[in-house]
C-alpha positions in Angstrom: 0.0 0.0 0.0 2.8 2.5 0.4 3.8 2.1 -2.9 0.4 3.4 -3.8 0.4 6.0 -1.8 3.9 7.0 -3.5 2.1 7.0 -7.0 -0.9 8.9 -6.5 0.9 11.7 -4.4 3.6 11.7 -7.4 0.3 11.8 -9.8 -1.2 14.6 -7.5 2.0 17.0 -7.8 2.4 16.7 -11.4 -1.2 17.8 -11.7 -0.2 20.8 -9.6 2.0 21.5 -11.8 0.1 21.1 -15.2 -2.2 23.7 -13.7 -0.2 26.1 -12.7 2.1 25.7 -15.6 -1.3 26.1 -17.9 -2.9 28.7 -15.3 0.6 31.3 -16.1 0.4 30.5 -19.6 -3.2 31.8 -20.0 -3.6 34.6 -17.9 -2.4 36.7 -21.1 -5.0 35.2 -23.3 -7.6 35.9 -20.0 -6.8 39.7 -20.6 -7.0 40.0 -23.9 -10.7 38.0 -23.7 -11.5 40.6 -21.1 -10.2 43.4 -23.5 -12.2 42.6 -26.3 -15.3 42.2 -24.3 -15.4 45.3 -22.7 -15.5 46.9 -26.5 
């Protein structure tokens, strides 16, 4: 059972970090959505 509990803590963090890596990578596109809205 530890092994397990290895593998979905290593799954967990490299979720994390597929989120936040995405999250950063889209804020500029956020903006720009939220620009051309507001015209």
């Amino acid at each position: 059972m530890e092994v397990v509990g290895r593998i979905s803590v290593a799954v967990m963090a490299v979720v994390v970090l597929a989120v936040a890596v995405i999250g950063v990578k889209s804020i500029p596109d956020v903006e720009r959505y939220l620009k051309i809205r507001r015209m």
